[in-house]
N, C-alpha and C positions, 0 to 999 in steps of 0.2 A: 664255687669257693674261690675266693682270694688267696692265690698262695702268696703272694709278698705279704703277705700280713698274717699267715698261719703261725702256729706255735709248732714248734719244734717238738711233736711228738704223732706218734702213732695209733691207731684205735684200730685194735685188734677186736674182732667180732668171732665167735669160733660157733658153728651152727652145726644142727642136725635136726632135720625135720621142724624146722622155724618157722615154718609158713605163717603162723598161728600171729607171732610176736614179730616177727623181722622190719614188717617195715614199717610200724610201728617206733622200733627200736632205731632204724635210721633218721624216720623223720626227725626223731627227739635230737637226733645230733647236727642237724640242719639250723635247728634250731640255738647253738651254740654262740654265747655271745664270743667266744672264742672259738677259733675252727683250726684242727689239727692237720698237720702236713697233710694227713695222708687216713684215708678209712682202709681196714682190710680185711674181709670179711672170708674165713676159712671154713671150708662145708667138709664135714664128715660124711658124703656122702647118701644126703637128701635124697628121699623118695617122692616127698610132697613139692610143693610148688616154691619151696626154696629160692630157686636158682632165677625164675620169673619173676619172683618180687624185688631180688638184689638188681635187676637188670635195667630196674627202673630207674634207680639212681646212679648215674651215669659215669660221674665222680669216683663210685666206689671199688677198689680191687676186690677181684671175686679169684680167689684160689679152691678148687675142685677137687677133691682127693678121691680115691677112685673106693677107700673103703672107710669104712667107722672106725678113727685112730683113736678116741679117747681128745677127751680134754688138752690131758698133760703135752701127748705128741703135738697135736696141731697148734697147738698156742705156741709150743718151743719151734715151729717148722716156721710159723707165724713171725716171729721175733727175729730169726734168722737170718729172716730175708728185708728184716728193716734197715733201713740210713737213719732213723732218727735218736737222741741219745735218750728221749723219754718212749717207752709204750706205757698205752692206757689200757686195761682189757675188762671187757664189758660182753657180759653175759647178752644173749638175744633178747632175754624175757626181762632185761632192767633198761628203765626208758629215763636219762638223765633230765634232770633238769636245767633250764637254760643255761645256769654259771656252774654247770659242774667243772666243765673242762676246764675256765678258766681260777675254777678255786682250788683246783689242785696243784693247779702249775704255778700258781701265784705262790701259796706254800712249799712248791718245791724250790722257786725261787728264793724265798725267803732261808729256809733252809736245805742248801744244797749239800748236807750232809746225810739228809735222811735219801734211804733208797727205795721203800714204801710207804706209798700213801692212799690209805681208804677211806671209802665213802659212808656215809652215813644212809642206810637203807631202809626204805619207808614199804612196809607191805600194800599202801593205797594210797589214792592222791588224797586221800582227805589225812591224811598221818596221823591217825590216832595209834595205828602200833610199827612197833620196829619190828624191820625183817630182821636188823643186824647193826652193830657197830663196830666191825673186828673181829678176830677170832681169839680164843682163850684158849689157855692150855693150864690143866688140873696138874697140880705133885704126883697124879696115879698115872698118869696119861691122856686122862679123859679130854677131847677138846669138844668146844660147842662154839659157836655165832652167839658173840656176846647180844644180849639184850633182845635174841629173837624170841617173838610176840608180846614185848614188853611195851606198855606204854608210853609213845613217844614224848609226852610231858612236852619239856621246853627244850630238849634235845635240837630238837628241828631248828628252832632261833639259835643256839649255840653257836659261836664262832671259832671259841679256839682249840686249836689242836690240840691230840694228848696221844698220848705215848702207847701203843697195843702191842701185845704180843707179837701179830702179826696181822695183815689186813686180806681182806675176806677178795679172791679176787674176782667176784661176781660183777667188781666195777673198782678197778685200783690202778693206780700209778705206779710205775717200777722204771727206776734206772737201771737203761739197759747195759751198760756196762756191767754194775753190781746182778744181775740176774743173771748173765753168761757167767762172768765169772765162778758163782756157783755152781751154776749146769742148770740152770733153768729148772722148772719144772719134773720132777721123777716118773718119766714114762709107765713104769710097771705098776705106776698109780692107777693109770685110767682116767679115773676122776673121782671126784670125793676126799680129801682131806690134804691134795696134793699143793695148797695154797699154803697148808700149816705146815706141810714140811719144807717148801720151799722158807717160809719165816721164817723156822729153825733154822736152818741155815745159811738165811744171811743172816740172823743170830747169830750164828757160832761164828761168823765171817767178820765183826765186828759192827754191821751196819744197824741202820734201828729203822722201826715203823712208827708213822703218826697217824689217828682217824681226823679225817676233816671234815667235821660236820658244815660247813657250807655246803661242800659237794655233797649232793644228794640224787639218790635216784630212786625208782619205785621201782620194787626186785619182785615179780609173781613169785618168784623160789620155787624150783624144781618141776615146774610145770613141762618140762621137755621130758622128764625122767619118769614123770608117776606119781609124784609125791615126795616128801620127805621120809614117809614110811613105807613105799613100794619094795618090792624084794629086790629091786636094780639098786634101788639107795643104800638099803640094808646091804646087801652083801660088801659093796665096796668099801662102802663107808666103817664096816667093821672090819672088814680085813686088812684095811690101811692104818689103823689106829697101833696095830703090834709095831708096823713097817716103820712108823712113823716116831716110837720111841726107841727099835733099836739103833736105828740110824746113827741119831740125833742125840739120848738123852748123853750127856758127857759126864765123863769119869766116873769117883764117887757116887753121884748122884744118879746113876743106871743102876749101882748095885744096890746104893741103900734101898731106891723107892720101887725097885724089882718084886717084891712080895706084893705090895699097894696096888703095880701096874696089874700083877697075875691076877690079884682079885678083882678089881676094876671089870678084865674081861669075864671072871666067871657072872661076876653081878650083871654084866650086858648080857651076857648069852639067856641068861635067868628071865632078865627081861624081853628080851626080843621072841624069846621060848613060849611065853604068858601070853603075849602080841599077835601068836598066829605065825611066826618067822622060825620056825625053832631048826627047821631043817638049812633054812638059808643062812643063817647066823654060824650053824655049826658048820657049815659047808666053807665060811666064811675064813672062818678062825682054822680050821684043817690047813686052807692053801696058805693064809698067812706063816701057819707054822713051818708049810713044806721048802717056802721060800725063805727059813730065816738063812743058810748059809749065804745066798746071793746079798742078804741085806746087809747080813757083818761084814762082809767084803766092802758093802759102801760106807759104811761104822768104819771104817778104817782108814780109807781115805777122808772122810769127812774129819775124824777126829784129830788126825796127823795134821790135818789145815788148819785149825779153827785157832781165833784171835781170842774169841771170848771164852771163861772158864766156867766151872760149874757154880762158881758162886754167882758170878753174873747172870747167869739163867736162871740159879736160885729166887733173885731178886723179882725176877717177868713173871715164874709160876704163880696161880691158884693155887696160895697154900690153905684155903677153909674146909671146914671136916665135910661139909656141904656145897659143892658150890651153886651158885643161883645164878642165874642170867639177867635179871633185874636190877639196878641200881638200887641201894638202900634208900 
């Protein structure tokens, strides 16, 4: 790699048991018509051949953790130890495409106001569907990956940015200033929804997200975990969802859409109950609730910070009595 000629950012890579995707997921960044200071590739703790496939590219920092921290930790352990004022953070199992790096950072160039930016995710090389274009957040609480398994249309050829909620960060860009500031990522996440609460608050913090569909990559999605419906999914992913509105939702608008949110979860657990999960789901929402004191304590300092009010966030919500993931 050229470092006189790299862009001032960092490519955090955060693994577990990768062997499958890794180097894969490296070459695709070899292949960048732009090349980032610096790779740095953070293991949870690999069993498999992990550590052998990273070794090969010779370029890349390999940090070792001696246990399985979760997502949240190692990507914020990750960030820590960067010098650069952009990190990019890219999932094992999503393999960019040539001008990813360089169409993010071009847009963040262009607007050096926005402090996230995501990519446009393509579940195959042929793009006929979306993994993703950002993540959504429902008036109940409910959050989804906008547009995953919707037909990428002309998505894919699309060029200009647009405004998300917040961006999915299986492959995004974040000023690293605006992500300390926050606190990074919410450790007692794990992993699973901890992308949408970080959004929220750099939400609340006044900064904004853009998707950039040039940037593109091809995301397997959750192929590390089980699935999107394995009971590792389910648990976390439902019990982060309480975490993640009390946090966050502000003022007024915690207590009007308070009844909305409770229901939201009975309606999940109803569902994931039908699904086969019904012990996990419940098991789920138990610790969520055991933890709500730890959460109002962060409800407190978040909300004593925040720049943006609840009308402003008014504005970001899915307010449809249905929401869809699909473009009309």
């Amino acid at each position: 790699m050229n470092q006189a000629s790299a862009a001032e950012v960092t490519v955090v890579i955060v693994t577990w048991n990768a062997a499958e995707v890794i180097g894969r997921c490296l070459e695709a960044l070899q292949q960048q018509t732009l090349q980032p200071r610096s790779i740095m590739v953070v293991d949870n703790a690999s069993t498999d051949e992990t550590a052998a496939i990273v070794a090969r590219f010779a370029h890349v920092r390999w940090v070792a953790l001696p246990q399985n921290t979760g997502f949240a930790r190692a990507n914020n352990l990750a960030v820590s130890q960067c010098q650069t004022p952009w990190v990019a953070l890219l999932n094992p199992d999503a393999f960019a495409r040539p001008d990813w790096l360089a169409s993010l950072m071009s847009e963040a160039a262009r607007q050096p106001h926005i402090a996230a930016l995501g990519s446009l995710q393509l579940q195959n090389e042929s793009s006929d569907l979306l993994d993703g274009e950002g993540d959504a957040l429902h008036w109940s609480g409910l959050i989804w990956r906008r547009g995953h398994g919707c037909p990428a249309r002309g998505l894919a050829q699309r060029r200009s940015p647009e405004a998300v909620f917040s961006v999915c960060a299986a492959a995004a860009l974040y000023q690293r200033a605006a992500f300390e500031k926050v606190g990074g990522f919410d450790e007692d996440f794990f992993c699973y929804g901890e992308d949408v609460d970080l959004g929220f608050r750099l939400r609340l913090a006044g900064y904004e997200a853009v998707q950039v569909p040039a940037a593109q990559v091809v995301h397997l999605g959750s192929v590390l975990t089980g699935g999107r419906r394995s009971s590792f999914s389910v648990f976390y992913g439902q019990r982060n969802l309480l975490w993640i509105y009390v946090k966050n939702m502000p003022g007024w608008m915690f207590w009007l859409l308070l009844p909305l949110h409770a229901a939201m979860h009975l309606a999940q657990i109803s569902r994931f109950c039908a699904a086969g999960h019904c012990r996990t789901v419940v098991k789920a929402k138990i610790q969520a609730l055991g933890a709500l004191p730890k959460m109002w304590e962060k409800r407190r300092a978040i909300q004593a910070s925040r720049v943006a009010g609840p009308a402003q966030i008014w504005k970001l919500v899915d307010k449809r009595l249905i929401p869809r993931r699909c473009r009309d």
